[in-house]
N, C-alpha and C positions, 0 to 999 in steps of 0.2 A: 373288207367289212364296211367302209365308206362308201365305194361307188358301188357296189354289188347288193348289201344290205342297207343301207341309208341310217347307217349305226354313227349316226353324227346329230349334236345337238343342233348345231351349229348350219347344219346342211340340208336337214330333215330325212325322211323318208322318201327318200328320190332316190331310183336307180338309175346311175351313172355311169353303168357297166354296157359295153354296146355287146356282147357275147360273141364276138369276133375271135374267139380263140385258133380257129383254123388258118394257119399262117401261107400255108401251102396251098390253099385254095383261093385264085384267083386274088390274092392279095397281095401286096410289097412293102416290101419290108420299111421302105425310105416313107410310105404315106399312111399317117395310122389315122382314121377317120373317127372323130369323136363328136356326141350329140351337145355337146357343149364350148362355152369359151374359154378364151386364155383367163379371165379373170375367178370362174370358179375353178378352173383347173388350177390356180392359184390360191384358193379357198381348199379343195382337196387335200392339197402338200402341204398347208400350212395345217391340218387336221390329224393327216398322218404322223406328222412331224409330233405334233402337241401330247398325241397318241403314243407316239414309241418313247418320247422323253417322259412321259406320266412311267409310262410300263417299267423304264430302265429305273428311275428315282424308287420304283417301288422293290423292285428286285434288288436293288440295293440295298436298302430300309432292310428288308428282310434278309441278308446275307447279313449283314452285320451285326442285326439283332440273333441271326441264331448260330453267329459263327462259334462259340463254344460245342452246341450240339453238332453243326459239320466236322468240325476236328475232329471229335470223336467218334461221328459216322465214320469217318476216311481211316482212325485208327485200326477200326472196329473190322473194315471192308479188308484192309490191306491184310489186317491176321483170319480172317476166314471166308475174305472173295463173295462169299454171299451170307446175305441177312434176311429175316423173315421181315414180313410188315409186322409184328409184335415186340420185335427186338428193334425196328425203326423205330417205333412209338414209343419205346420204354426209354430212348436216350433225350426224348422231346422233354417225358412225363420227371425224370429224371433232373432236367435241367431244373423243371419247375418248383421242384423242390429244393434248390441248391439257390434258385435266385429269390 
């Protein structure tokens, strides 16, 4: 989403992506040819990186804030294997009345 879409504030809207997907075509594996330098290539990782640790702190945040309603999803899962999206919603809507 960095080099392909230029989904970085920080990097702009520059594709970074050279569309080299074909590994087997006239390519090796040992020489991977990129339109760019070591120092944004170091800009990149440091974006991804910034990226998966925002995403991880958030999924966390949210696992802890709804782990009441997971319990009881998993109680819920374990005695009837499957649930409707209506009966998902009702253990969210559920909480919200309890807290």
């Amino acid at each position: 989403m960095i080099t392909k879409f230029g989904m970085s504030e920080r990097l702009g809207l520059i594709n970074y992506d050279n569309d080299s997907d074909e590994v087997f075509i006239g390519r090796d594996f040992g020489h991977t040819s990129r339109g760019y330098g070591e120092k944004v290539a170091g800009t990149i990782d440091e974006e991804v990186k910034r990226i998966i640790d925002e995403c991880y702190l958030k999924a966390r945040t949210l696992i802890q804030e709804y782990h009441p309603v997971l319990e009881k999803c998993a109680q819920l899962l374990l005695e009837k294997e499957k649930i409707t999206r209506s009966e998902f919603e009702a253990l969210f809507a559920d909480s919200e009345v309890e807290g």
